[in-house]
mmCIF file of the C-alpha atoms, coordinates in Angstrom:
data_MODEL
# 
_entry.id   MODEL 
# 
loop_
_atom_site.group_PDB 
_atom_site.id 
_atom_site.type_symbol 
_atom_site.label_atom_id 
_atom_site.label_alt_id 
_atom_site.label_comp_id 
_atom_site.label_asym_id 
_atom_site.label_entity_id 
_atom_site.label_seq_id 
_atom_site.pdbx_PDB_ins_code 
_atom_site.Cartn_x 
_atom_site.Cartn_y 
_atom_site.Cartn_z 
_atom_site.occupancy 
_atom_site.B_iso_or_equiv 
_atom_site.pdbx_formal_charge 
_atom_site.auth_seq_id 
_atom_site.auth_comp_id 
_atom_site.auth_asym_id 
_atom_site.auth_atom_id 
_atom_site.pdbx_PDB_model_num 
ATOM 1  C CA . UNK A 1 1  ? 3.800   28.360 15.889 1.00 0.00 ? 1  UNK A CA 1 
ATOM 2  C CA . UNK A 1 2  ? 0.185   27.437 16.431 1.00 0.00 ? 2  UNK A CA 1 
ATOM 3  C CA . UNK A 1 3  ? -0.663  30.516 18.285 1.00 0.00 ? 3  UNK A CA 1 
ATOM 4  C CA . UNK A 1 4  ? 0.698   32.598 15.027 1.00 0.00 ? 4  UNK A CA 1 
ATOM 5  C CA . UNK A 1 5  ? -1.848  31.041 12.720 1.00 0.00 ? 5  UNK A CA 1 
ATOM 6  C CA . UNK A 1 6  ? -5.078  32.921 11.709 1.00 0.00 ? 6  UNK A CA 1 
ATOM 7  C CA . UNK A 1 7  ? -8.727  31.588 11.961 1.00 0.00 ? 7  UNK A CA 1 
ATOM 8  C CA . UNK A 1 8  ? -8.783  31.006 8.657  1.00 0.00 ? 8  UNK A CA 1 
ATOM 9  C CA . UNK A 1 9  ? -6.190  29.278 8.455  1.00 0.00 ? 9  UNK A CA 1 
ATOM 10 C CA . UNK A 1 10 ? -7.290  26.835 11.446 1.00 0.00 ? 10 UNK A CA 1 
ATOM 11 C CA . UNK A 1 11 ? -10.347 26.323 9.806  1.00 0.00 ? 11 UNK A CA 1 
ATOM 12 C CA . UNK A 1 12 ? -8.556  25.278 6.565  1.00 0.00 ? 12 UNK A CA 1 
ATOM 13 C CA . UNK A 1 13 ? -6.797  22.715 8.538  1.00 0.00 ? 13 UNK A CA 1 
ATOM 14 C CA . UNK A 1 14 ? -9.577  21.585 10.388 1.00 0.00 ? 14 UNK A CA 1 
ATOM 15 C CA . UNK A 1 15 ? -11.696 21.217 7.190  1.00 0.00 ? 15 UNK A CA 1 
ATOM 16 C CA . UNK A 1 16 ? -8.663  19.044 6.094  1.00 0.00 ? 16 UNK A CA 1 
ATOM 17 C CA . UNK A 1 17 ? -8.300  16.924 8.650  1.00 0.00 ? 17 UNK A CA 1 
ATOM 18 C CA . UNK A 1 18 ? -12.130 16.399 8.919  1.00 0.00 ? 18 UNK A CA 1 
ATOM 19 C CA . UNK A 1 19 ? -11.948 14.699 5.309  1.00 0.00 ? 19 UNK A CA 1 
ATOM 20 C CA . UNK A 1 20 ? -9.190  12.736 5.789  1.00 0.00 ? 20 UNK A CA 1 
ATOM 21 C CA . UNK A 1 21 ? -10.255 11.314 8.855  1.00 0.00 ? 21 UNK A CA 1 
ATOM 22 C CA . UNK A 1 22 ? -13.450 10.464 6.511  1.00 0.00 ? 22 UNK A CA 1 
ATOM 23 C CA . UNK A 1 23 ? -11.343 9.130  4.111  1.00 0.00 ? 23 UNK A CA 1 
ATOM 24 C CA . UNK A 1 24 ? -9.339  6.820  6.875  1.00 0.00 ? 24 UNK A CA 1 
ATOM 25 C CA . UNK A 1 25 ? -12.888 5.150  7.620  1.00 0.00 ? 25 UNK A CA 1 
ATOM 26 C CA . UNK A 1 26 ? -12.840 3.763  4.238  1.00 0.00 ? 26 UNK A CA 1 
ATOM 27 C CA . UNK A 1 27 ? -9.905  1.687  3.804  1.00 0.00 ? 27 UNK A CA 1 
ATOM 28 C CA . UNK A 1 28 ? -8.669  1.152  7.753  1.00 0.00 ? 28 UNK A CA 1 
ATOM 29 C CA . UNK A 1 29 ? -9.823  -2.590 7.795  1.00 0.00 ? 29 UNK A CA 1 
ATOM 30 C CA . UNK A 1 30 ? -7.367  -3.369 5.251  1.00 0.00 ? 30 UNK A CA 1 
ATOM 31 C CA . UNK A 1 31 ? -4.756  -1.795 7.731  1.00 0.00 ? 31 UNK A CA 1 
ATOM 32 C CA . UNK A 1 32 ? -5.438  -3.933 10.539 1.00 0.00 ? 32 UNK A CA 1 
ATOM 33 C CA . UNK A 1 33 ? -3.080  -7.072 10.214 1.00 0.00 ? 33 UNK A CA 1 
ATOM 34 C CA . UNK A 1 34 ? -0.283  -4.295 9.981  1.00 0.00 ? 34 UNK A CA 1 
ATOM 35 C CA . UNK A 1 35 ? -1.298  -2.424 13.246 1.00 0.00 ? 35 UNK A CA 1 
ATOM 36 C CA . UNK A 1 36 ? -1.711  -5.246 15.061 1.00 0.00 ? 36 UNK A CA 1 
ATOM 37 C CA . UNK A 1 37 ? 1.792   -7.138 14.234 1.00 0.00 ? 37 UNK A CA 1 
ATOM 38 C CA . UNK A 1 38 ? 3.412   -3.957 14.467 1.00 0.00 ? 38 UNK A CA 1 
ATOM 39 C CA . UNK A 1 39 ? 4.744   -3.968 12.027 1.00 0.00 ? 39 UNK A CA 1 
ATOM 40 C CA . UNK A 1 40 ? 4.830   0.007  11.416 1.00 0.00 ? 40 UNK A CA 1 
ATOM 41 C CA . UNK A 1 41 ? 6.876   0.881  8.161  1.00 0.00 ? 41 UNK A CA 1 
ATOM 42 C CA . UNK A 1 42 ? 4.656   -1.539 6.004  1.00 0.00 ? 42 UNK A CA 1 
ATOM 43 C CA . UNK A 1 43 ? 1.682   0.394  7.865  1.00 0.00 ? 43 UNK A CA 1 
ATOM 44 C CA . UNK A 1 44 ? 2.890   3.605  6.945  1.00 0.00 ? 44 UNK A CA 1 
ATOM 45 C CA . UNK A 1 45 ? 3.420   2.726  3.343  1.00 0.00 ? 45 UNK A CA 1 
ATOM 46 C CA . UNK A 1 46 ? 0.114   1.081  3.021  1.00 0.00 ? 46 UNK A CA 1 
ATOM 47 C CA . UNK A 1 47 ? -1.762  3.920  4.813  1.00 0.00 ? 47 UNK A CA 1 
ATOM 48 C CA . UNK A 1 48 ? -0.192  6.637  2.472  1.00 0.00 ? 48 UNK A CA 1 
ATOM 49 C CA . UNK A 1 49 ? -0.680  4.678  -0.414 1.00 0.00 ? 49 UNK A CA 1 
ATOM 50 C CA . UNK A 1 50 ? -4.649  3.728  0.124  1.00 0.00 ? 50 UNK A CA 1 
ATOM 51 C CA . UNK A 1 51 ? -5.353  7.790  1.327  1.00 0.00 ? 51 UNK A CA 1 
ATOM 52 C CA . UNK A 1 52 ? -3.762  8.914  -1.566 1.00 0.00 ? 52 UNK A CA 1 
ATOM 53 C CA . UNK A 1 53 ? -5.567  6.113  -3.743 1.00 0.00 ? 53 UNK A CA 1 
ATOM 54 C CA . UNK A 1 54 ? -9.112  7.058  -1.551 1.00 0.00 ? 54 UNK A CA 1 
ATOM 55 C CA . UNK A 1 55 ? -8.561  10.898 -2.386 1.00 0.00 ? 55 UNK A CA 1 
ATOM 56 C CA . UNK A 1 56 ? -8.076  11.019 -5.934 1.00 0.00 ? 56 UNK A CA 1 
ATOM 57 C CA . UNK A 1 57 ? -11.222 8.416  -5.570 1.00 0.00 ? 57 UNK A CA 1 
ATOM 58 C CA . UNK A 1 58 ? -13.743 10.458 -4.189 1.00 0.00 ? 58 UNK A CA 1 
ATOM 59 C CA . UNK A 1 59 ? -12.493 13.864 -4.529 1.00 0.00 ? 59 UNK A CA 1 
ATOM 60 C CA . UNK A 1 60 ? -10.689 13.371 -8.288 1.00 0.00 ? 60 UNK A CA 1 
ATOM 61 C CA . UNK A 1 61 ? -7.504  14.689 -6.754 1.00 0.00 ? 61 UNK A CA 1 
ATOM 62 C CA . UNK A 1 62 ? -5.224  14.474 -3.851 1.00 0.00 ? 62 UNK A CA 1 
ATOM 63 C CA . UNK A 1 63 ? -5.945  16.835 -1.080 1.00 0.00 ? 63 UNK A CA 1 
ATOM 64 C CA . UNK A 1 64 ? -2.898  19.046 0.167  1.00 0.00 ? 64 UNK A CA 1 
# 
């Protein structure tokens, strides 16, 4: 699958990834005490709730 994808496409998904990862920066201290009990579903709820909350913050909108 990933060698059927066009540049452009890769560099959509790169761009994507590059401002999430930005995004992740902002809100992963509040993550911490979940990571490191492991206690992974609340971690997973928490971490899609705060990057949706985080995009529609700085970018008005969630990114897809």
């Amino acid at each position: 699958m990933i060698g059927n994808i066009t540049d452009e496409q890769a560099r959509h998904m790169l761009e994507l990834l590059t401002k999430k990862s930005i995004l992740v920066k902002n809100f992963s201290d509040k993550l911490e005490k979940y990571r490191i009990s492991g206690d992974r579903e609340t971690y997973n709820k928490k971490f899609n709730e705060l990057l949706e909350k985080e995009e529609i913050k700085v970018y008005g909108k969630k990114i897809e």
